[in-house]
C-alpha positions as CSV (number, residue, x, y, z in Angstrom):
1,X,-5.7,2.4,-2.5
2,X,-4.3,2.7,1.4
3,X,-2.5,0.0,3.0
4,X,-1.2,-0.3,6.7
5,X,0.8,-3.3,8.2
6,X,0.4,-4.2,12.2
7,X,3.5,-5.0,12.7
8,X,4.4,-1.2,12.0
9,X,2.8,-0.2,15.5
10,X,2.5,-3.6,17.1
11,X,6.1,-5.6,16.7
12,X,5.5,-8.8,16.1
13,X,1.8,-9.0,14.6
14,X,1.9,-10.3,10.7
15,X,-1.8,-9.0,9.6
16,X,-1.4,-6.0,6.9
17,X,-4.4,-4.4,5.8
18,X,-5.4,-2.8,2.1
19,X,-8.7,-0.6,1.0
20,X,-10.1,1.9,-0.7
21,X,-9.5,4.5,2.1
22,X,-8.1,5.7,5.6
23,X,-11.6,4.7,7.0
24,X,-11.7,1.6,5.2
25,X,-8.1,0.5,7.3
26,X,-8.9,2.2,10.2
27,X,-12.1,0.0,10.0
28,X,-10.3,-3.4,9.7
29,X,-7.7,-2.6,11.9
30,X,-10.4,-1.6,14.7
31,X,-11.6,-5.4,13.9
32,X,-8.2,-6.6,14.3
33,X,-7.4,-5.3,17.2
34,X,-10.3,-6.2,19.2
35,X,-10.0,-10.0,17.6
36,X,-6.1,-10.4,17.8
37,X,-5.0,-8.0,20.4
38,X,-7.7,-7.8,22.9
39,X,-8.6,-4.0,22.5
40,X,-11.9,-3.4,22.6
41,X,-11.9,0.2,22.5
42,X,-8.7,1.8,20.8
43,X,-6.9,4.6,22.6
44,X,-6.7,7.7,20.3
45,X,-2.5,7.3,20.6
46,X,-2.6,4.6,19.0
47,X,-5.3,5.2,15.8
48,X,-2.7,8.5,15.5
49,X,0.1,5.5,15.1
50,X,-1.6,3.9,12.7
51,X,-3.0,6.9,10.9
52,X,1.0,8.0,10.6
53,X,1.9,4.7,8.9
54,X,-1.0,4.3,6.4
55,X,1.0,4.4,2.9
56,X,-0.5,4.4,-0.7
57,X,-0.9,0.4,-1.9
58,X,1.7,-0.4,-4.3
C-alpha cells in the first residue's frame, strides 16, 4: 500500500491519497489536480515531485 499527501508538493491542499500502487496515486492525484487545482494536463516536474514523496501506507 502507497500513500501520497498534496500538501507535500502543493502547500496548503489537505487531500492525501492511499492505493495499491504508484499508478493507482498517480491516478487520483491526476483527478485531483485537474478537479481542485485546475491542471488539466500535469507537467512532468511536477508527477517527478510527487513520485519523490510517495511513502509506504502505514
Amino acid at each position: 500500500m502507497k500513500s501520497f499527501a498534496c500538501g507535500d508538493v502543493v502547500p496548503g491542499c489537505g487531500r492525501a491519497f492511499t492505493a495499491d500502487d504508484e499508478d493507482g496515486i498517480l491516478a487520483q492525484v491526476a483527478a485531483h489536480a485537474a478537479a481542485d487545482h485546475g491542471l488539466v494536463d500535469v507537467p512532468p516536474a511536477l508527477v517527478a515531485q510527487v513520485r519523490a514523496r510517495i511513502t509506504a501506507a502505514a
